[in-house]
C-alpha atoms as one frame of an Amber mdcrd trajectory, in Angstrom:
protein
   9.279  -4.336  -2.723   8.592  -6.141   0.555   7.086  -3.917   2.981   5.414
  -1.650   0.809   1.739  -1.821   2.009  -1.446  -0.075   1.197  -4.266   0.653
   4.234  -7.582   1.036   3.219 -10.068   2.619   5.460 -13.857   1.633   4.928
 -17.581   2.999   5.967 -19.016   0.266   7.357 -21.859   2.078   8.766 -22.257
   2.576  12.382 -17.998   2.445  12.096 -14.940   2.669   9.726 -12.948  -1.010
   9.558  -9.094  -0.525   8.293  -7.819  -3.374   5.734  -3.758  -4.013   4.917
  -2.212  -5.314   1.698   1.285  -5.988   2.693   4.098  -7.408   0.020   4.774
 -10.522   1.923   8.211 -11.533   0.038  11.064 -10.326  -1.971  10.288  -8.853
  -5.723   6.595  -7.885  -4.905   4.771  -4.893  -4.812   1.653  -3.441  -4.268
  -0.946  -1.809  -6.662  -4.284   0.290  -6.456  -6.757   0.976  -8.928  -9.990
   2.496  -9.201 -12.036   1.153 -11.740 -16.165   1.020 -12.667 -16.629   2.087
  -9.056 -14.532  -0.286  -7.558 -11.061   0.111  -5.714  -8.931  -2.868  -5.982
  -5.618  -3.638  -4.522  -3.405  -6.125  -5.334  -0.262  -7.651  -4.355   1.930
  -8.747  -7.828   4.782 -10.454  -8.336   7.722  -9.087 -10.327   6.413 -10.992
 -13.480   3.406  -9.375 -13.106   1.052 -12.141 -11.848  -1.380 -11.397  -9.157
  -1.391 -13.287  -5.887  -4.211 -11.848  -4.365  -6.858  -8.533  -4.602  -8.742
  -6.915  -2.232 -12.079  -5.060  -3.756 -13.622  -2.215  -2.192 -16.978  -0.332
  -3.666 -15.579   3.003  -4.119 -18.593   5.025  -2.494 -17.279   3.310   1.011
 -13.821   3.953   0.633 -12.767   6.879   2.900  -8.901   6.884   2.389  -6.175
   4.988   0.619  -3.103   5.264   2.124  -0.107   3.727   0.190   3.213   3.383
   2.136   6.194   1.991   0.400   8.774   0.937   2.556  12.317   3.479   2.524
  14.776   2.364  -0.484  17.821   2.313   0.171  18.925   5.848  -1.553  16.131
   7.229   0.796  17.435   5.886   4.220  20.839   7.080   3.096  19.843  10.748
   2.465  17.425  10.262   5.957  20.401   9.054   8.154  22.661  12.122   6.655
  19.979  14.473   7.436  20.215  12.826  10.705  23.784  13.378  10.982  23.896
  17.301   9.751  21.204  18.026  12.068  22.916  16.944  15.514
């Protein structure tokens, strides 16, 4: 969905550097994977087809944060939460 992102935080020696994959438009999503020591993250399209990838060596990555963005059911049961509590 747009807005779901991923942050990536990498060792980059002396510091850490934090990286963003952001679905940019309607229909597309985000998706990790870890795989022969390498974390990729892509942003797809709803057919499937990837726009772009960011690759990572795994021994460097220190977190992986994914962060889809509220649906709709979710910011319905968040706002009567909201509601109950005052």
């Amino acid at each position: 969905m747009k807005g779901d992102r991923v942050e990536i935080v990498v060792d980059a020696g002396d510091s850490t550097r934090t990286y963003e994959v952001v679905a940019t438009r309607a229909g597309r999503r985000v998706e990790s994977a870890v795989r022969r020591g390498v974390v990729e993250v892509s942003e797809v399209t709803r057919s499937g087809t990837v726009v772009r990838t960011a690759r990572f060596m795994a021994t460097r990555v220190l977190a992986l944060v994914e962060q889809p963005v509220p649906r709709d059911d979710e910011r319905a049961e968040e706002s009567a939460q909201e509601r109950a509590a005052g």
